[in-house]
MARPAVEX-737148 format. One record per atom (N, C-alpha, C, O): residue number from 1; residue in three letters; y, x negated, z. Coordinates in pm, whole numbers. Example, Ala and Ser with C-alpha at 12.3 -4.5 7.8 and 13.67 -1.06 7.14 Angstrom:
# residues 2
   num   residu       py       px       pz
     1      ALA     -569    -1319      780
     1      ALA     -450    -1230      780
     1      ALA     -330    -1320      780
     1      ALA     -332    -1424      846
     2      SER     -225    -1285      708
     2      SER     -106    -1367      714
     2      SER        3    -1290      787
     2      SER      114    -1341      804
//
This chain:
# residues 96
   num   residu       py       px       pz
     1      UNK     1882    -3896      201
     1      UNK     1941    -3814      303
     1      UNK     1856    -3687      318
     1      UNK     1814    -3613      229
     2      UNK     1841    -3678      465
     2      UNK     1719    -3550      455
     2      UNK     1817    -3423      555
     2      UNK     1884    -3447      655
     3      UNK     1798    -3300      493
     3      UNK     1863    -3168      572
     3      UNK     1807    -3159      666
     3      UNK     1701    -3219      679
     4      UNK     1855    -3086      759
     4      UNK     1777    -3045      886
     4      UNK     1803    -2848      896
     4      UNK     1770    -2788      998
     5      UNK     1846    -2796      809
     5      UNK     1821    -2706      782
     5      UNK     1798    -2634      677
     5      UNK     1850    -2531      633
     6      UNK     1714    -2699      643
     6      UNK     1646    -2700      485
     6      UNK     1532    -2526      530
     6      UNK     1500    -2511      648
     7      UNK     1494    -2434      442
     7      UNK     1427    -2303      490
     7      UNK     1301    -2314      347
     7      UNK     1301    -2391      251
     8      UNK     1232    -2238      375
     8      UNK     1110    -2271      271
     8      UNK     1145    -2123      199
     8      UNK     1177    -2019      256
     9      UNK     1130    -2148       57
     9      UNK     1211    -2071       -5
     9      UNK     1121    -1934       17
     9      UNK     1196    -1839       -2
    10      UNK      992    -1890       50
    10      UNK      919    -1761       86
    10      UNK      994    -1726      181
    10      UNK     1006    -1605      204
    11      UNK     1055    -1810      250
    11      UNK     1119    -1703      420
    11      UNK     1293    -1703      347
    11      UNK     1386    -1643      401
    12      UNK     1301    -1755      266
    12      UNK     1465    -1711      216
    12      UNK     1420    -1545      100
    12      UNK     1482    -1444       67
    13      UNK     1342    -1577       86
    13      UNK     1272    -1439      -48
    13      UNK     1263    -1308       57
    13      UNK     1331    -1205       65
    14      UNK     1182    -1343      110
    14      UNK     1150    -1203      220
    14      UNK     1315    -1179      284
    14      UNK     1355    -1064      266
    15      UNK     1393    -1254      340
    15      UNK     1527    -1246      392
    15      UNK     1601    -1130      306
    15      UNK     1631    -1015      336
    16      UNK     1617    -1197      199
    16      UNK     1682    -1164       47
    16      UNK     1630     -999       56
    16      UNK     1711     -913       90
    17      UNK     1509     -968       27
    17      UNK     1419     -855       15
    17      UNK     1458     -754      158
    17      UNK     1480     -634      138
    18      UNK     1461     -792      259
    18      UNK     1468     -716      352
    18      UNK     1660     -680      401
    18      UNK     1698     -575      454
    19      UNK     1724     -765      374
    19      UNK     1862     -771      352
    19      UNK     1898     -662      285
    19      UNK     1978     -578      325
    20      UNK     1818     -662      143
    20      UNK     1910     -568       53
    20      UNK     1804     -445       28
    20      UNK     1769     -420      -87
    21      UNK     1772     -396       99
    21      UNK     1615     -319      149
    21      UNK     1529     -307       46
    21      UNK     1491     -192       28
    22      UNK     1484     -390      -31
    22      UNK     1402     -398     -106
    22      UNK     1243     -432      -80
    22      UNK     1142     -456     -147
    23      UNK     1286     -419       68
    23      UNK     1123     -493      124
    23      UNK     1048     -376      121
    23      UNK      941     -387       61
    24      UNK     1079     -246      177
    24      UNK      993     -102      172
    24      UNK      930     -131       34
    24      UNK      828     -200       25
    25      UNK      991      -80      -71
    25      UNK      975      -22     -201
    25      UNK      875     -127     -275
    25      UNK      792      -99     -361
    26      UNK      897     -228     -232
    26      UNK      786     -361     -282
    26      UNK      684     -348     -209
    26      UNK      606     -291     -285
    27      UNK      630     -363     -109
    27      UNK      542     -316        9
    27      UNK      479     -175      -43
    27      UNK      356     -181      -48
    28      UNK      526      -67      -79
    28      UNK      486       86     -111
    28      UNK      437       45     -284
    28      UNK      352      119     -334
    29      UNK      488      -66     -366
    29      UNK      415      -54     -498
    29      UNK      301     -151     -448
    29      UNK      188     -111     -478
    30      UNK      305     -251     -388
    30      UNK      200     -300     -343
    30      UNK       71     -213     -303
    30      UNK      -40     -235     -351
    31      UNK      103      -94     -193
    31      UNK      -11      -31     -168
    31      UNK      -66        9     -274
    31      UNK     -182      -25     -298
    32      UNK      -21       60     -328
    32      UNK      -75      180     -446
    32      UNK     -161       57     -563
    32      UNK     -270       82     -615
    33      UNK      -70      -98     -589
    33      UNK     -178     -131     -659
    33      UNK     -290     -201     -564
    33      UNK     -353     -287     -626
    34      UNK     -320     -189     -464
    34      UNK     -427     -260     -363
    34      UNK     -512     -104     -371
    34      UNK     -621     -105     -313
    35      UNK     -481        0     -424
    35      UNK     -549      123     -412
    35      UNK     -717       61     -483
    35      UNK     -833       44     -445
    36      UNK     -667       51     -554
    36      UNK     -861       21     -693
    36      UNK     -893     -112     -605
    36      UNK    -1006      -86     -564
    37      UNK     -866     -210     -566
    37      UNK     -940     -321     -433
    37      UNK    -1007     -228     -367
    37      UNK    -1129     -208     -364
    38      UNK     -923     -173     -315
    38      UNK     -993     -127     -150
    38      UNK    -1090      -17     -193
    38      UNK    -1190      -26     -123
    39      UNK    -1101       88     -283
    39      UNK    -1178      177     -266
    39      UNK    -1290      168     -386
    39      UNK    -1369      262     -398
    40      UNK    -1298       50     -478
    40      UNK    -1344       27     -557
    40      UNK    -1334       71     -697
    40      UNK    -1248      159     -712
    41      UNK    -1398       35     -808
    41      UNK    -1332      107     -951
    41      UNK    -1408      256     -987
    41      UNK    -1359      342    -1061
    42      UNK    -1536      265     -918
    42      UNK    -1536      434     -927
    42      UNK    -1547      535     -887
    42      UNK    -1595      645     -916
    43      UNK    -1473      465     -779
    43      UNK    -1355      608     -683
    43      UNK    -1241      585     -763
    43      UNK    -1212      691     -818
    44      UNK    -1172      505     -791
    44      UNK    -1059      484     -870
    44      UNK    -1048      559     -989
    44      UNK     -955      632    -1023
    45      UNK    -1159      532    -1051
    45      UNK    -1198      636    -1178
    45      UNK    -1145      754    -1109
    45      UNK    -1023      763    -1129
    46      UNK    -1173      809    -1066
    46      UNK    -1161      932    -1025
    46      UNK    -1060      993     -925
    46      UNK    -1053     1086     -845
    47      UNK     -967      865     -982
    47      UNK     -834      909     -864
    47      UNK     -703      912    -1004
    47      UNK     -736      883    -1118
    48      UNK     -566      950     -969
    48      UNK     -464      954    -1096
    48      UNK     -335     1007     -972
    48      UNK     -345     1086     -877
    49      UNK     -220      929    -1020
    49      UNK      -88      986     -959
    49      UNK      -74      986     -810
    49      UNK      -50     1078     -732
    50      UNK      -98      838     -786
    50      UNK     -102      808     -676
    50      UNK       68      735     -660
    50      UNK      129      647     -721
    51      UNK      110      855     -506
    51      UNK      254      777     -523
    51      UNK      253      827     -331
    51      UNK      194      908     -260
    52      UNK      359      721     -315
    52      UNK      459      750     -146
    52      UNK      542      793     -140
    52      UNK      638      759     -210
    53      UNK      545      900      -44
    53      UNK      642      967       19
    53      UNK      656      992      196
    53      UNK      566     1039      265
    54      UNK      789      950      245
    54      UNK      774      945      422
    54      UNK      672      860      439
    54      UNK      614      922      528
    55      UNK      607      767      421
    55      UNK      515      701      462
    55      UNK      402      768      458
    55      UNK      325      747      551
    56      UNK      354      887      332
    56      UNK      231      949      304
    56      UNK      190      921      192
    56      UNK      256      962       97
    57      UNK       63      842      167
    57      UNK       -2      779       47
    57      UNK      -50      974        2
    57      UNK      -99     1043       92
    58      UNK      -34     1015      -95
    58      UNK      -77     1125     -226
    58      UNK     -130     1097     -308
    58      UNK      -78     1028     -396
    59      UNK     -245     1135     -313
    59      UNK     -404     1101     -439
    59      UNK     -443     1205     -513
    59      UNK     -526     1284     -469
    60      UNK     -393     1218     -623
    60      UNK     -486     1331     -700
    60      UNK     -608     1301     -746
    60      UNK     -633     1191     -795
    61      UNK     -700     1400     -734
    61      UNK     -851     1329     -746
    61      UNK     -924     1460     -795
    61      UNK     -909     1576     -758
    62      UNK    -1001     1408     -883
    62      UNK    -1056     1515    -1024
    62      UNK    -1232     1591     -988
    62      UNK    -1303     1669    -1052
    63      UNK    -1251     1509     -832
    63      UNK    -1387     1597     -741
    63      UNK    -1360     1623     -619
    63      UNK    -1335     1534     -538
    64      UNK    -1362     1736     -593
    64      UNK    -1382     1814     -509
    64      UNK    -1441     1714     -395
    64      UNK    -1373     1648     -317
    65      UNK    -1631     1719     -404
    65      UNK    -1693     1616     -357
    65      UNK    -1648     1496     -302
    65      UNK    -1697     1452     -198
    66      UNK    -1540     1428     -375
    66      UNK    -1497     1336     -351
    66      UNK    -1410     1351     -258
    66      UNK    -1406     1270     -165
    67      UNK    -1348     1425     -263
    67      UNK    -1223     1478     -188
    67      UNK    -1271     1439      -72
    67      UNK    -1236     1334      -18
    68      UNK    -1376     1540      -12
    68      UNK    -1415     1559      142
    68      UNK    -1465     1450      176
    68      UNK    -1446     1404      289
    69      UNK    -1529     1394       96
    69      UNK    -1600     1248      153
    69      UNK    -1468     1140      187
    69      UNK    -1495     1063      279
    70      UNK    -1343     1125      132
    70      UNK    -1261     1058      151
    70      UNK    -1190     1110      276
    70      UNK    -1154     1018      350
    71      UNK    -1163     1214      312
    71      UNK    -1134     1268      405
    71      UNK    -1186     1258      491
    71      UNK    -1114     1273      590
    72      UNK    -1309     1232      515
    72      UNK    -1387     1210      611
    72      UNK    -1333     1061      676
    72      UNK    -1293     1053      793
    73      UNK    -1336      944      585
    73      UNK    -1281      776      612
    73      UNK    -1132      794      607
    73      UNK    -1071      692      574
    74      UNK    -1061      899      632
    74      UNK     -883      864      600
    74      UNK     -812      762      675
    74      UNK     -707      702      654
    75      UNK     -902      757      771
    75      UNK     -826      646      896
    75      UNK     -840      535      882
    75      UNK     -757      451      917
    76      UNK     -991      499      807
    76      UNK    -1051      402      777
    76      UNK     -951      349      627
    76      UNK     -873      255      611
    77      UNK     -975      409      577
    77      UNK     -863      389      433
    77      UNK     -717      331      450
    77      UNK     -675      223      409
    78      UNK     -643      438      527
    78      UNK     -528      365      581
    78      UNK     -529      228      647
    78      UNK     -470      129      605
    79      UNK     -600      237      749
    79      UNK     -623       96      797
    79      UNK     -623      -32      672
    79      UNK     -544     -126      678
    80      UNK     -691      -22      599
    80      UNK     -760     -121      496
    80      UNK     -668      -82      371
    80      UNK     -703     -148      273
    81      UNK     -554       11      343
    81      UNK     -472      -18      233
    81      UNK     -381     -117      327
    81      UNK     -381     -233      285
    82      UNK     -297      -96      454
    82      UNK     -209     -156      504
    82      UNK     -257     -293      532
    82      UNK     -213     -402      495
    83      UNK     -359     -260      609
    83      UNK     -396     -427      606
    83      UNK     -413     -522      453
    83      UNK     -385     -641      442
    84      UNK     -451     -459      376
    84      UNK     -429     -545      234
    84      UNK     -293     -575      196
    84      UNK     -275     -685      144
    85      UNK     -169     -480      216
    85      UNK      -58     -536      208
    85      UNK       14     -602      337
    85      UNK      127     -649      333
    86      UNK      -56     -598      432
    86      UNK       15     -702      526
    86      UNK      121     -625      611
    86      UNK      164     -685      710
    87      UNK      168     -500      587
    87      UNK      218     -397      695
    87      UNK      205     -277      686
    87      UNK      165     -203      596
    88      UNK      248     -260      803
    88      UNK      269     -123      797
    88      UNK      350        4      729
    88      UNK      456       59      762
    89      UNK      233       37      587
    89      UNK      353      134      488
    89      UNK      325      252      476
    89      UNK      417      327      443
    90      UNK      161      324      504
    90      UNK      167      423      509
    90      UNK       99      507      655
    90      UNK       49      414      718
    91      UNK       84      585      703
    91      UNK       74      672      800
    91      UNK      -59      739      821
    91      UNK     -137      734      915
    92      UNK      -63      821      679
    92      UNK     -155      910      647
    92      UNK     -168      902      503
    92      UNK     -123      807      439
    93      UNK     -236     1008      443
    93      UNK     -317      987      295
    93      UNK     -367     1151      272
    93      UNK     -479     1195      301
    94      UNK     -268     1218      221
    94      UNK     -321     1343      110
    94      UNK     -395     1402       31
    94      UNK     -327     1491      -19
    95      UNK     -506     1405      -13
    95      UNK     -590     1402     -121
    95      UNK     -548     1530     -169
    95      UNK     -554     1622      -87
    96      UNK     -494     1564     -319
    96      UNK     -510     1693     -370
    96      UNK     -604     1646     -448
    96      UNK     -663     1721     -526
//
């Protein structure tokens, strides 16, 4: 005997997740660990206490140097953290 409304259990998971709003907060730890992918391990080195708030990724970062040069790609960055998690989670990007 075969169902005819049988659901594939990834689209009952995401349901589940977005139902009980757990989809943000999974999506926002996602960015932060897609952070060391996208910008590589030594910019990463040199990043610590990376967290979201309002949809603003916050980077503490231990050069100066570094700072401005990241600032320079912020748009570029955003683009390519969200696109690694598949939506839209953050806005903008802080560097202290």
């Amino acid at each position: 005997m075969k169902r005819n409304d049988a659901e594939q259990i990834g689209d009952m998971i995401r349901k589940f997740f977005r139902l009980n709003g757990l989809e943000s907060p999974l999506n926002e730890y996602r960015l932060v660990q897609a952070w060391k992918d996208v910008v590589g391990p030594a910019i990463a080195g040199y990043t610590s206490n990376l967290y979201i708030k309002n949809q603003i990724l916050y980077v503490h970062l231990t050069s100066s140097v570094l700072r401005q040069e990241l600032m320079m790609g912020r748009d570029l960055l955003v683009r390519n953290l969200n696109k690694q998690v598949g939506a839209q989670v953050i806005v903008n990007i802080i560097f202290r």
